[in-house]
DRENDO-1510 file (C-alpha; in Angstrom, 1 decimal, always signed):
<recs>
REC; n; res; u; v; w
REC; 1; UNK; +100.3; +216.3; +306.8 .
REC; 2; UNK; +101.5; +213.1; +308.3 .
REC; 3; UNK; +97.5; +211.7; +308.2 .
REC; 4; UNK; +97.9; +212.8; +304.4 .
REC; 5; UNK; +101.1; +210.5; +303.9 .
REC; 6; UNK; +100.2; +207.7; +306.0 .
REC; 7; UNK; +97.2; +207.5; +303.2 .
REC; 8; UNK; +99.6; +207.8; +300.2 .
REC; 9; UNK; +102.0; +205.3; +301.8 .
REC; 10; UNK; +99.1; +202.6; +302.1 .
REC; 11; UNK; +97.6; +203.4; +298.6 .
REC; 12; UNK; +101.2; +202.9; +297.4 .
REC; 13; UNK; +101.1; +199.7; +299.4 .
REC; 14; UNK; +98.0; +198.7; +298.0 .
REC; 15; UNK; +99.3; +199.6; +294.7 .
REC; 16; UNK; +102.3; +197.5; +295.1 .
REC; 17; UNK; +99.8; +194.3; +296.1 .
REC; 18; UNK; +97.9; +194.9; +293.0 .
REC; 19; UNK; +101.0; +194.4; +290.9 .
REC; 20; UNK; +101.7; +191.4; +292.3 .
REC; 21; UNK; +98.1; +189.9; +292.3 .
REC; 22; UNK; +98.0; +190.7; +288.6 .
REC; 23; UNK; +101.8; +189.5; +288.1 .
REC; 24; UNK; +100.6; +186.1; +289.5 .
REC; 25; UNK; +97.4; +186.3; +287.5 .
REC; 26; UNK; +99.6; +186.8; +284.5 .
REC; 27; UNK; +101.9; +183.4; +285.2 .
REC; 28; UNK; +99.0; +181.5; +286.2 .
REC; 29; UNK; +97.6; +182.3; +282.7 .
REC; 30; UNK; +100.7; +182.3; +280.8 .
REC; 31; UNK; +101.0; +178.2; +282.5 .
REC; 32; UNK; +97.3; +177.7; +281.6 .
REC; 33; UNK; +98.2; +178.6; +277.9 .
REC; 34; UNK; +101.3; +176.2; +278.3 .
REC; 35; UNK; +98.9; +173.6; +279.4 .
REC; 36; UNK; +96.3; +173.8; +276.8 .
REC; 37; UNK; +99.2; +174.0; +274.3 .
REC; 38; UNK; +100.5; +170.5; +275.1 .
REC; 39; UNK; +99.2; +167.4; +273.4 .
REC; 40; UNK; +98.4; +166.8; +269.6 .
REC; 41; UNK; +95.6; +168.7; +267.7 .
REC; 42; UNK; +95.3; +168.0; +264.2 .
REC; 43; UNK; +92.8; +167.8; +261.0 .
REC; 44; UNK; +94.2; +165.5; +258.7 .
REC; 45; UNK; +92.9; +166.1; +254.8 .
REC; 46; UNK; +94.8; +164.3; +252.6 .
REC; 47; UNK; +93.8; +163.7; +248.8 .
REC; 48; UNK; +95.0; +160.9; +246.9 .
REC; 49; UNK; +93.0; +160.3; +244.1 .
REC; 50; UNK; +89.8; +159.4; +244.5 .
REC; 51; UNK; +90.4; +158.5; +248.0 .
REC; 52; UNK; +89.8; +161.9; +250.7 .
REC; 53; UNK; +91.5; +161.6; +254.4 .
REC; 54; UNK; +89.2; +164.3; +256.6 .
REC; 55; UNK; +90.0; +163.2; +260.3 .
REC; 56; UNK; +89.9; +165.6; +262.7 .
REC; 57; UNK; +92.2; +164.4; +266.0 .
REC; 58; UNK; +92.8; +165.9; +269.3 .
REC; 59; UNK; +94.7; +164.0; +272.2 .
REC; 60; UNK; +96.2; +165.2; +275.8 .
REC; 61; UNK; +99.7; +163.8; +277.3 .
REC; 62; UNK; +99.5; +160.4; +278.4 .
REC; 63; UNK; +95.5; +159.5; +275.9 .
REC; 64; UNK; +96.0; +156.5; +274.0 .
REC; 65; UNK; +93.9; +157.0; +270.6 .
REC; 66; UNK; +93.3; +154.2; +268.6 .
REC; 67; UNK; +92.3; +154.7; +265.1 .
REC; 68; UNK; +90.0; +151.6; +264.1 .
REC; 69; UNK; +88.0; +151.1; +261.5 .
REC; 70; UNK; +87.7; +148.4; +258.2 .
REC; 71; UNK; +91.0; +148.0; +255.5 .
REC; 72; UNK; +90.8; +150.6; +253.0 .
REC; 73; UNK; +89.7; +153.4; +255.7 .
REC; 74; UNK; +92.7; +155.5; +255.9 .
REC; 75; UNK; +93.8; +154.8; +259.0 .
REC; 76; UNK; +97.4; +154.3; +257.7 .
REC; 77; UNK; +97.2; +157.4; +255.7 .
REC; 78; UNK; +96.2; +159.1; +259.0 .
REC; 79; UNK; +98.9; +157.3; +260.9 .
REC; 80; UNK; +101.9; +158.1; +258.0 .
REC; 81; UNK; +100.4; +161.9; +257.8 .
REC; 82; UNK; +101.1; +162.4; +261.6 .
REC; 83; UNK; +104.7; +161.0; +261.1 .
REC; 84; UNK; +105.3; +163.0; +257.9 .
REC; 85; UNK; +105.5; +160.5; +255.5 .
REC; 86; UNK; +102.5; +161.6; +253.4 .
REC; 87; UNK; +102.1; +165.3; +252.7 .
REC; 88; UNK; +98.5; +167.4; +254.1 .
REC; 89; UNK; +96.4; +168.6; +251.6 .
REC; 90; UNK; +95.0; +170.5; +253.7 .
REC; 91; UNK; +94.3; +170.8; +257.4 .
REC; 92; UNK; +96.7; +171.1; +260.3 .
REC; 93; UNK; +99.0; +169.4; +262.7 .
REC; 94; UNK; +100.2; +170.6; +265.8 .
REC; 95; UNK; +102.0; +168.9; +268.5 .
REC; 96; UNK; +102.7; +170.7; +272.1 .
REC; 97; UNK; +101.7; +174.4; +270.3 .
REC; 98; UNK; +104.4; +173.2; +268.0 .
REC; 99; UNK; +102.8; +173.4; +263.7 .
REC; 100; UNK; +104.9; +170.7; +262.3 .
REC; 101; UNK; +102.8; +170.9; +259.0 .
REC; 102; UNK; +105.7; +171.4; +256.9 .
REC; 103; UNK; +108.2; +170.1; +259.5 .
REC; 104; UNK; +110.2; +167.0; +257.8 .
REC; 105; UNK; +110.3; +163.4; +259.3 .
REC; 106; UNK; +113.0; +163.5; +260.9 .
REC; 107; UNK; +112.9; +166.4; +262.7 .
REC; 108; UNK; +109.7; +165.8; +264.2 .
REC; 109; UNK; +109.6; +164.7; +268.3 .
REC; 110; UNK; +107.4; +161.4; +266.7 .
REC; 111; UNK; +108.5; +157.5; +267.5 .
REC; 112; UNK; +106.8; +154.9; +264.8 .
REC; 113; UNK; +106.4; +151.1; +265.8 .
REC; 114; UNK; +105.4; +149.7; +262.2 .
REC; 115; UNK; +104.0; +146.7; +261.8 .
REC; 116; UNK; +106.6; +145.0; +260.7 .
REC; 117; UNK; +108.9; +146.2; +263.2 .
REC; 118; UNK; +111.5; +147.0; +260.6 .
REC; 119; UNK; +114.4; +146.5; +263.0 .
REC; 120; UNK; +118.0; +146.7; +261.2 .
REC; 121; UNK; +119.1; +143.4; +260.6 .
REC; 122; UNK; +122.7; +143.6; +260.8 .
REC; 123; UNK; +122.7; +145.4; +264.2 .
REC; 124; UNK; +122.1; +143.7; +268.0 .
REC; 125; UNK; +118.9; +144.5; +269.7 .
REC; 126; UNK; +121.2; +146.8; +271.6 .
REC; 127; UNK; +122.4; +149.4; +268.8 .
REC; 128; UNK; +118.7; +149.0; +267.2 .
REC; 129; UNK; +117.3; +150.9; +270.4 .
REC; 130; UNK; +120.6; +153.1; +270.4 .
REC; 131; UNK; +120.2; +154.2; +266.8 .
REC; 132; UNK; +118.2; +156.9; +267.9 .
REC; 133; UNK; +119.8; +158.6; +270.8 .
REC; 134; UNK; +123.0; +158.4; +267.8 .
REC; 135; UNK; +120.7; +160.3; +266.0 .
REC; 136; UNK; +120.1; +163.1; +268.0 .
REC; 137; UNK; +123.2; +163.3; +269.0 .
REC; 138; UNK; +124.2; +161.1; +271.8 .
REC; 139; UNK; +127.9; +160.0; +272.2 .
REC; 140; UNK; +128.0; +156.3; +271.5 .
REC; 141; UNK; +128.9; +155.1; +274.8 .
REC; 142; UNK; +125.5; +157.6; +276.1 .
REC; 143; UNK; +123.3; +155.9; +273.5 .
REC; 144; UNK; +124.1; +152.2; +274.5 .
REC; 145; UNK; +123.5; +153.2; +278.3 .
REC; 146; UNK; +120.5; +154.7; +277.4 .
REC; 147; UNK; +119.8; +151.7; +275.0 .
REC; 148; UNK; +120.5; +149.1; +277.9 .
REC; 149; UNK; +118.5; +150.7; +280.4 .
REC; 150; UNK; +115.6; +150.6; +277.6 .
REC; 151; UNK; +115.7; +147.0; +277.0 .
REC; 152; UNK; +116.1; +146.3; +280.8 .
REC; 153; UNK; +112.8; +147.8; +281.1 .
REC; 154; UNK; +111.1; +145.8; +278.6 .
REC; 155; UNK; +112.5; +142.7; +280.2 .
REC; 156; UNK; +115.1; +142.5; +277.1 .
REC; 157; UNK; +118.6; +143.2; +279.1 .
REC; 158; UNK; +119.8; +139.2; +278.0 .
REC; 159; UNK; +118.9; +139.5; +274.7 .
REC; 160; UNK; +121.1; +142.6; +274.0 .
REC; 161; UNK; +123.5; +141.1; +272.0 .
REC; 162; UNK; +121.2; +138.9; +269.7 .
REC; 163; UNK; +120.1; +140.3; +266.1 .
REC; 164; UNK; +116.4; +140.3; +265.0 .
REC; 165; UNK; +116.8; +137.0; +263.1 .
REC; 166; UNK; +117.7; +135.5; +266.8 .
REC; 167; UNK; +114.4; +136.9; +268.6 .
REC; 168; UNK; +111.3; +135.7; +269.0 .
REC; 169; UNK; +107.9; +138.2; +267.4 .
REC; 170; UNK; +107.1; +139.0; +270.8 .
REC; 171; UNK; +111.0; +139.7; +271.6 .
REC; 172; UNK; +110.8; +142.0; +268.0 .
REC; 173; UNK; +108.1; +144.1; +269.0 .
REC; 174; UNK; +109.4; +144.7; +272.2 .
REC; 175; UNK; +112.9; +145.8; +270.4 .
REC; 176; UNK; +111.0; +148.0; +268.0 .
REC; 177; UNK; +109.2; +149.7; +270.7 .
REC; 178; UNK; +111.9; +150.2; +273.0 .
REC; 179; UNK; +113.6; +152.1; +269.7 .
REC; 180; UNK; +111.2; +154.7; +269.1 .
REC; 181; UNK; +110.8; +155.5; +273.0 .
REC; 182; UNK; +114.6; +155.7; +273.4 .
REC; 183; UNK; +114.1; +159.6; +271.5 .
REC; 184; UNK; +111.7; +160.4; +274.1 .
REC; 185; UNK; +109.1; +161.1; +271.9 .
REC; 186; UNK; +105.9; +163.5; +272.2 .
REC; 187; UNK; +103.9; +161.3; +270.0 .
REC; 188; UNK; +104.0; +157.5; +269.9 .
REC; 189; UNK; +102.5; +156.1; +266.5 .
REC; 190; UNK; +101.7; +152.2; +266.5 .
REC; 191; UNK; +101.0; +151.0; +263.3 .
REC; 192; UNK; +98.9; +147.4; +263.9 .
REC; 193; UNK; +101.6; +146.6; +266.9 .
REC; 194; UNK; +100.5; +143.3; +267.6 .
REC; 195; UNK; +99.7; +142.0; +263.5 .
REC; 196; UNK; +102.6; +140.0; +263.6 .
REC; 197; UNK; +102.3; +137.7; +266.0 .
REC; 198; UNK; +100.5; +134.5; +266.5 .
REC; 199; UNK; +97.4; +134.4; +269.1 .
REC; 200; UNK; +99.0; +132.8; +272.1 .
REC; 201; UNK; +102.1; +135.3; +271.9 .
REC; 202; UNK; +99.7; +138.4; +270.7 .
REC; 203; UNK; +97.9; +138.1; +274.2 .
REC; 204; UNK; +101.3; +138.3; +276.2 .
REC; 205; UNK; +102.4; +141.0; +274.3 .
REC; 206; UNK; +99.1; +143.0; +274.8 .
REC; 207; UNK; +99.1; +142.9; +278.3 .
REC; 208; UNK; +103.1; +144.1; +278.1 .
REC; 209; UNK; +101.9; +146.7; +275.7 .
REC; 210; UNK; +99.7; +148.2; +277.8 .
REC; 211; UNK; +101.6; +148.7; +280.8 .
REC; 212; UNK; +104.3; +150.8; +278.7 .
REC; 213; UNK; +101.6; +152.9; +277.3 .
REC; 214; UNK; +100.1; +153.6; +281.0 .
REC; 215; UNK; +103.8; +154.9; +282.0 .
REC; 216; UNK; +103.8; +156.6; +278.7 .
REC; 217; UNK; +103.5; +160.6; +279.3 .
REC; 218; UNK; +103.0; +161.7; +276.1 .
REC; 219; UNK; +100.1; +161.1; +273.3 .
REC; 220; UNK; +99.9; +157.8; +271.5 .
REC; 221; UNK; +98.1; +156.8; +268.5 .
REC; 222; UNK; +97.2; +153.4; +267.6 .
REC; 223; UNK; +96.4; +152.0; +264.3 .
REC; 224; UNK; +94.1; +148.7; +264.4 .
REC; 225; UNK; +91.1; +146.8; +262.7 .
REC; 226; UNK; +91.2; +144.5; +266.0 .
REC; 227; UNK; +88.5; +145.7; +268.0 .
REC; 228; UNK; +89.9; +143.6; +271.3 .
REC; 229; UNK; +93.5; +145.4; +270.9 .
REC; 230; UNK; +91.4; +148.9; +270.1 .
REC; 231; UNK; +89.3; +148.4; +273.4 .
REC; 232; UNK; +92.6; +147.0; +275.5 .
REC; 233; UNK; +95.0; +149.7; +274.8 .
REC; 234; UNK; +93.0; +153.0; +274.0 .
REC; 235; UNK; +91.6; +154.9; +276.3 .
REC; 236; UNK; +89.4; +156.6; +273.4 .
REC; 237; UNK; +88.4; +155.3; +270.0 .
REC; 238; UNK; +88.1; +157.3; +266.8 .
REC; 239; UNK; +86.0; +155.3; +263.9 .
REC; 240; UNK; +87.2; +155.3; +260.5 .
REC; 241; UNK; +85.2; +154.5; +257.7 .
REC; 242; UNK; +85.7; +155.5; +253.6 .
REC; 243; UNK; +88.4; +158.6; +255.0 .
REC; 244; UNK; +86.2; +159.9; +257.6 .
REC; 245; UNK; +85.3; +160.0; +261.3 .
REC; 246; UNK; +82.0; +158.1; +261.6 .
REC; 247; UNK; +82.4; +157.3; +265.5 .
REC; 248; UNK; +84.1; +158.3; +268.2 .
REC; 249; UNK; +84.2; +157.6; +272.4 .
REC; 250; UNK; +85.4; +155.4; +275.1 .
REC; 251; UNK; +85.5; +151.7; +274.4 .
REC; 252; UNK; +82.4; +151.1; +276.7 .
REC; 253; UNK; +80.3; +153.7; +274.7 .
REC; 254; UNK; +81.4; +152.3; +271.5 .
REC; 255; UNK; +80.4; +149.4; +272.5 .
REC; 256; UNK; +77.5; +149.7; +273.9 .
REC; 257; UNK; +75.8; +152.3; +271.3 .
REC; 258; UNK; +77.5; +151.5; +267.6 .
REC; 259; UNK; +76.6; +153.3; +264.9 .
REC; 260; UNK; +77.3; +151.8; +261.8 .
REC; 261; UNK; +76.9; +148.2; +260.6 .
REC; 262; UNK; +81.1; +147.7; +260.4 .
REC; 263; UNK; +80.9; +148.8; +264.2 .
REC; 264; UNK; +78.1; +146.5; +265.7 .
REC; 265; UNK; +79.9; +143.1; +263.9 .
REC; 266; UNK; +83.2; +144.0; +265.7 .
REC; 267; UNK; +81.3; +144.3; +269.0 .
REC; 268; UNK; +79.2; +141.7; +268.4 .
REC; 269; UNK; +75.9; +142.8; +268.0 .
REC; 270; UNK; +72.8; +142.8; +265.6 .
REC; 271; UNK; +72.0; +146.8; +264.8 .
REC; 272; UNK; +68.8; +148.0; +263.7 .
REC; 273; UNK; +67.7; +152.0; +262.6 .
REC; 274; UNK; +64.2; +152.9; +262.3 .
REC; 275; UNK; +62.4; +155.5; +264.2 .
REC; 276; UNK; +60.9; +155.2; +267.8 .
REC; 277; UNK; +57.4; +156.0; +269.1 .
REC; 278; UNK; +57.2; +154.8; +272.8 .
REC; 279; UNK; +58.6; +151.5; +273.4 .
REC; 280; UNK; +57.9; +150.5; +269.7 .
REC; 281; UNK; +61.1; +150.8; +267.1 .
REC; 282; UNK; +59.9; +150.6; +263.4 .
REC; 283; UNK; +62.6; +149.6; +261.1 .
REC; 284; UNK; +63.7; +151.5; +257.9 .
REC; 285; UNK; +63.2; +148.2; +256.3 .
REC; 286; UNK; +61.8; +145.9; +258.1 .
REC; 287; UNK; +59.5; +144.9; +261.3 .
REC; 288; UNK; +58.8; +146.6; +264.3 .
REC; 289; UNK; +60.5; +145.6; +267.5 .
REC; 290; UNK; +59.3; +145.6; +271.1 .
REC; 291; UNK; +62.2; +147.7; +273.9 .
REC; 292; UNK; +62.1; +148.5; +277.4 .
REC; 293; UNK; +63.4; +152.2; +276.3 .
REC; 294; UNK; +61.0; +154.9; +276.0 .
REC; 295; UNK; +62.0; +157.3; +273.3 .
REC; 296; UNK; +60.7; +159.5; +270.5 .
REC; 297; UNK; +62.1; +159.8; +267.0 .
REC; 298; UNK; +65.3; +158.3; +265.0 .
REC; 299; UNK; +66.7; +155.7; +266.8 .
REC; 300; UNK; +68.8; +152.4; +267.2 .
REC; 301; UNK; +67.9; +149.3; +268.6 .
REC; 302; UNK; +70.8; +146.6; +269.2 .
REC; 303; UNK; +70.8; +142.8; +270.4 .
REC; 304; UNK; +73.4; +140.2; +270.9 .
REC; 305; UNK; +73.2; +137.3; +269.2 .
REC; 306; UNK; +73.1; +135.4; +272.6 .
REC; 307; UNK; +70.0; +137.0; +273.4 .
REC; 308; UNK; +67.8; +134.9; +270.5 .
REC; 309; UNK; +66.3; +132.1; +271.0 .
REC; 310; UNK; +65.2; +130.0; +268.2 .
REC; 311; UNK; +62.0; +127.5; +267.3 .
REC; 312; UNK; +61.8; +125.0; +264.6 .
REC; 313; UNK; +57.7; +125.7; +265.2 .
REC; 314; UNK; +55.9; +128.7; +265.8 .
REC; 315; UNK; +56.0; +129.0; +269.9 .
REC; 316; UNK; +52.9; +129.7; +271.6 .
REC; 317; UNK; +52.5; +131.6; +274.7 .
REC; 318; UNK; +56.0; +133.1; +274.6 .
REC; 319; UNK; +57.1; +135.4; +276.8 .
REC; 320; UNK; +59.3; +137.2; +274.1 .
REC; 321; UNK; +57.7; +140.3; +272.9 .
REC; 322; UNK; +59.5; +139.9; +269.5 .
REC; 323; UNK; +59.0; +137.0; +267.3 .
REC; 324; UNK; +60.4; +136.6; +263.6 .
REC; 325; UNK; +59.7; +133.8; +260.6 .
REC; 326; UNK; +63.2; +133.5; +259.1 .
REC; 327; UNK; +65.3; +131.2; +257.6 .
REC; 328; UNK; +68.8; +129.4; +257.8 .
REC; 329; UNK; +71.8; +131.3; +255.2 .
REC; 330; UNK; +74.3; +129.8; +257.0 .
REC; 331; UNK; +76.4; +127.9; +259.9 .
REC; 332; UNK; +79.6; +128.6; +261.3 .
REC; 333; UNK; +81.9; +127.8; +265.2 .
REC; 334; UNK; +81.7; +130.8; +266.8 .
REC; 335; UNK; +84.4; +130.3; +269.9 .
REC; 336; UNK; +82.5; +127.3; +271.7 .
REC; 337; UNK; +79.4; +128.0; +269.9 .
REC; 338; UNK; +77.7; +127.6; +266.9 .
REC; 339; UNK; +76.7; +131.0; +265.1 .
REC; 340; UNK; +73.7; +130.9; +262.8 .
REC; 341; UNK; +73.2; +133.6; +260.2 .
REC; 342; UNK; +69.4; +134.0; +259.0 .
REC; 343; UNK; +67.5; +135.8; +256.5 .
REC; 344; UNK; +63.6; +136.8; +256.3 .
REC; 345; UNK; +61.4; +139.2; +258.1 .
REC; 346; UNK; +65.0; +140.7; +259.6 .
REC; 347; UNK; +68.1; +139.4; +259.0 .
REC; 348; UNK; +70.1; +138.6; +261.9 .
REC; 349; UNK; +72.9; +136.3; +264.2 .
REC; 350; UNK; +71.8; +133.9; +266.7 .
REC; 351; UNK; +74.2; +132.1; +268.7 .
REC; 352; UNK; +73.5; +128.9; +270.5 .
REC; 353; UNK; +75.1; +125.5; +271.7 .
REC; 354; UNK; +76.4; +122.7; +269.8 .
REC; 355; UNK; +73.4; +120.7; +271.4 .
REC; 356; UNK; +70.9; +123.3; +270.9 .
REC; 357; UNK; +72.0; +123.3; +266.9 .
REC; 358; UNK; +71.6; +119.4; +266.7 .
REC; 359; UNK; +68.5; +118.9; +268.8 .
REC; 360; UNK; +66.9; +122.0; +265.9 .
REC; 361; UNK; +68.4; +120.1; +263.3 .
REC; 362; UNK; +69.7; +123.4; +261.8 .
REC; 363; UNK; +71.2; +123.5; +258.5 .
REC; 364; UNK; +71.0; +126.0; +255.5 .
REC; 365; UNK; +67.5; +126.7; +253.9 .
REC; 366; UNK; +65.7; +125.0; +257.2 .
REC; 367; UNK; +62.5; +127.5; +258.5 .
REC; 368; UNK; +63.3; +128.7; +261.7 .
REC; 369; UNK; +61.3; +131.3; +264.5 .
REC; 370; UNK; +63.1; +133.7; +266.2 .
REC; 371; UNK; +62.5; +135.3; +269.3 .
REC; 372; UNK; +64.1; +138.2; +271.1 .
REC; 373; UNK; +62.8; +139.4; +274.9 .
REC; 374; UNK; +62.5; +143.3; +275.2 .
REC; 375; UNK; +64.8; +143.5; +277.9 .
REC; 376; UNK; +67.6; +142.4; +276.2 .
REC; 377; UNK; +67.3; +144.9; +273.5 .
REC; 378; UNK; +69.1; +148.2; +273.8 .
REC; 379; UNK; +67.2; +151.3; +271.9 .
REC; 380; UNK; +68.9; +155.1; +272.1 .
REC; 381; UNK; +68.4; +157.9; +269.8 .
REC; 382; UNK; +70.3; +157.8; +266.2 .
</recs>
């Protein structure tokens, strides 16, 4: 008998360890679930008109998304759906595990920075950033502590008595953001943050911008058509063109492989399609060009406009693979350069030095030969 209950007692022991094996399994899966809750997943369809919204957006705690793309997109209408200013269509929205679809503006965990800042003008920097915590129920004397310690942070604490006519833009946007992270918000939604303010400032501002966002722990969005501010403060970029997603990626892959024509003139490249056949790249419309790429089928081939070099006369024994008849369209300053747009066999930027433009004698309608080396062409599949 007692060889018969020493084996029940250790099958009841090893019961009992099976209960708690799958009673930690249980939590660890029940914390998994929390995990993969948190962060924003949405689909945006909005309708308005003939215009259609169909972005589709997913984020984790502490991604900065930028939404870029040309004026007209619906980058704002993306921006004011996630803050519950303009009604879904259709779609989703869900924040932390949280639907907030139908969820009005002001009960949603969301902080805005608008363009415009749209601080109150009768209150002190101070009770701008304490209107919040007010709001969601803060005693007043809690709200200006919490207030103060924001504007400390942003290097704001002797300005906390001035009102927005007495600050500076970069002082403004500071403000403005400090306001809509005083709630502790689980999304952060900047709406062309930096749009106000001149160039010199704007730069200042970035660089202050983006050390807030890398201390921020929750998702942000950014709205932009600057491609410098896009590839600054995001750590992934969604492309917007005509109400839908045309590109997305990290900054370094959107760079280096755009997809579209709006992309490659933000990055500053020419962009070709055609379709590729070894290390020959045969244009939808136009010539063939010479790459270093081997590849087979649809594909892109891209060039900086520093990489051409351009002849008044038809070179001879040139190295360049890639040679093009074309013609001046047009002359602009391009930073410390000179950027020359030309038509012809293919259409495409060259930049070059002041000299270089005088010693050609380039002006509009004068014959020029381009030439582009292989190896500073990119080709990858379309």
């Amino acid at each position: 008998m007692s060889n018969t209950e020493d084996v029940m007692d250790e099958t009841e022991d090893v019961m009992d360890e099976t209960e708690d094996v799958m009673d930690e399994t249980e939590d660890v899966m029940d914390e998994t679930e929390d995990v993969m809750d948190e962060g924003l997943d949405a689909r945006l369809v909005v309708d308005r008109g003939p215009f259609r919204l169909d972005v589709s957006l997913t984020a984790a705690p502490s991604d900065v998304v930028a939404l870029l793309g040309p004026n007209g997109a619906g980058k704002t209408t993306a921006l004011r759906a996630l803050a519950g200013l303009v009604p879904l269509t259709d779609g989703h929205l869900r924040l932390d595990g949280r639907e907030l679809d139908r969820t009005p503006p002001e009960s949603r965990p969301v902080g805005v920075v608008f363009q415009d800042y749209l601080l109150f003008p009768h209150l002190t920097a101070l009770d701008n950033v304490a209107f919040g915590p007010r709001c969601h129920g803060a005693t007043k004397a809690e709200a200006r502590a919490q207030a103060a310690g924001w504007l400390e942070r942003m290097g704001l604490a002797d300005h906390a008595g001035a009102k927005p006519r007495r600050l500076s833009g970069g002082q403004a946007q500071r403000v403005a953001l400090a306001r809509a992270l005083a709630t502790h918000p689980r999304l952060l939604l900047l709406d062309e943050p930096l749009a106000a303010l001149d160039a010199r400032t704007r730069l200042e501002v970035r660089a202050q911008l983006r050390r807030h966002l890398a201390d921020f722990e929750a998702v942000a969005v950014l709205v932009t058509h600057d491609p410098l501010d896009a590839m600054v403060l995001a750590d992934r970029l969604i492309v917007v063109e005509h109400g839908e997603v045309v590109q997305e990626g990290t900054p370094s892959d959107i760079a280096r492989h755009p997809r579209t024509d709006y992309i490659a003139q933000l990055v500053g490249l020419n962009l070709y399609r055609g379709h590729a056949d070894g290390h020959t790249v045969r244009l939808d419309a136009g010539p063939a060009l010479t790459t270093t790429e081997l590849l087979s089928g649809p594909a892109f081939v891209a060039f900086p406009p520093s990489a051409v070099t351009l002849h008044r006369e038809r070179p001879t024994g040139a190295s360049a693979r890639n040679l093009w008849r074309c013609e001046v369209a047009g002359l602009e300053t391009h930073g410390d350069q000179i950027r020359a747009d030309l038509t012809g066999e293919l259409p495409l930027a060259a930049d070059l030095t002041t000299v270089a433009a005088a010693e050609l004698d380039l002006r509009p309608g004068a014959p020029v030969w381009a030439t582009v080396k292989a190896a500073q062409t990119h080709a990858y599949p379309a």
